[in-house]
C-alpha positions as CSV (number, residue, x, y, z in Angstrom):
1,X,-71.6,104.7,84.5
2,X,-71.9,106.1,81.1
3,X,-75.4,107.1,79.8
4,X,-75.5,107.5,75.9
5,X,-78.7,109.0,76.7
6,X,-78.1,111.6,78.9
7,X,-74.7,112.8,77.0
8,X,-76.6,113.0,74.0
9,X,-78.9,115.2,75.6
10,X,-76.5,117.5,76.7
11,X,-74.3,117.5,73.6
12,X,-78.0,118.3,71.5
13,X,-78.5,121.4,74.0
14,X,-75.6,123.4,72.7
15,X,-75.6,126.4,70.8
16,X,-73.1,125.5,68.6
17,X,-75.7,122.1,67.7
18,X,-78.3,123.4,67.8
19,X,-77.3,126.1,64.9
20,X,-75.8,123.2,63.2
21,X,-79.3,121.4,63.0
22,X,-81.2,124.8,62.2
23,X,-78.7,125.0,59.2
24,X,-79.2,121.8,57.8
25,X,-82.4,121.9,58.1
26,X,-83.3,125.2,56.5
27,X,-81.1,123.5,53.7
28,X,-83.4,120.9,54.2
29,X,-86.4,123.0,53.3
30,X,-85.1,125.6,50.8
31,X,-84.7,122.3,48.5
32,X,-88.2,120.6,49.3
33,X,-86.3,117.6,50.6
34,X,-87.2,118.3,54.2
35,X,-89.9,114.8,55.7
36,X,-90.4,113.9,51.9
37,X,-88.8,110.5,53.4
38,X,-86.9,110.1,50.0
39,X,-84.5,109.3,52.4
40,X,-81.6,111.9,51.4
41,X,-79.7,114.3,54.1
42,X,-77.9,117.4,53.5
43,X,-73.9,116.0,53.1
44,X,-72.2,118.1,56.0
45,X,-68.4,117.2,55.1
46,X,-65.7,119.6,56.5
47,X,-68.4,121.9,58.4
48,X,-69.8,122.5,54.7
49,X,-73.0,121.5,53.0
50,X,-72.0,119.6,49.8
51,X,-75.4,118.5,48.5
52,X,-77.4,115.1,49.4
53,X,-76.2,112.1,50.0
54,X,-78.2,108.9,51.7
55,X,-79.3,109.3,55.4
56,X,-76.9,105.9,55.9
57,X,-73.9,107.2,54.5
58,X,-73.9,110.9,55.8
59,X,-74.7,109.4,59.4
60,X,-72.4,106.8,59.1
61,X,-69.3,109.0,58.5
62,X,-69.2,110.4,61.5
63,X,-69.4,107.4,63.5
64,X,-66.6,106.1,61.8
65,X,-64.2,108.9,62.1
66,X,-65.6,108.7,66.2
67,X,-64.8,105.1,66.3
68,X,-60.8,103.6,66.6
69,X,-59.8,100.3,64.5
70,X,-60.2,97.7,65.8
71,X,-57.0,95.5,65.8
72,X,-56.5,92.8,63.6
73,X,-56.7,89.2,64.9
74,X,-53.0,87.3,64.1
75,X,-52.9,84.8,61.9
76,X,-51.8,81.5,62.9
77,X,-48.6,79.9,60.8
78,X,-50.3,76.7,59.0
79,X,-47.9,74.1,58.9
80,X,-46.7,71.8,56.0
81,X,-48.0,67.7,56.0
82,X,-44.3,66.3,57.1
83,X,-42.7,69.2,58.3
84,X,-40.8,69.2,61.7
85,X,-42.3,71.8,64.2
86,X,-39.7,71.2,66.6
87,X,-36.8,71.6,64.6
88,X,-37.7,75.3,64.3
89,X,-36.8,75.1,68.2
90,X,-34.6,72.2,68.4
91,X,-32.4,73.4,65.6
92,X,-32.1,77.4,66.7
93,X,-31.3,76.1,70.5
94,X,-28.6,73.7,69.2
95,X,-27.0,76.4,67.1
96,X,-26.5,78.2,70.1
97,X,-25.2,75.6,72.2
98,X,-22.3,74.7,69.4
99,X,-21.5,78.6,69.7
100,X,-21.7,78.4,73.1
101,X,-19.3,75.2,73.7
């Protein structure tokens, strides 16, 4: 069974993350933005700090680029007021039974 708990967890506990976090964090700091709750994170696009952007947006990114499309539902053929929905059938099967004989 998958945790979302315990992965995060793990992933958090890595070197490599937890250098990431120190980073953004000392950026953070350096620009007296760091638990001001203005509500602003350091923009990490490409591995690089760009600036600030919202905490929603920044966040948000990444669970996007994580997260495949879903597919688009089909849309159903609306039919005109006196039109013949059978002949669409009717008339193709027909064709291919004069072809035929």
């Amino acid at each position: 069974m998958y945790n979302k708990a315990e992965y995060d967890k793990k992933f958090n506990k890595k070197p490599s993350q937890k250098a990431k976090r120190a980073e953004l964090n000392r950026y953070n700091r350096k620009k007296g933005t760091y638990g001001n709750g203005d509500g602003l994170d350091a923009s990490h696009i490409g591995g690089k700090i760009v600036g600030f952007e919202s905490e929603a947006k920044n966040r948000g990114r990444a669970e996007k680029s994580r997260l495949k499309a879903k597919p688009k539902p089909k849309r159903r053929r609306v039919h005109k007021a006196g039109e013949d929905l059978l002949s669409k059938y009717y008339g193709s099967w027909k064709q291919k039974e004069k072809a035929e004989g």
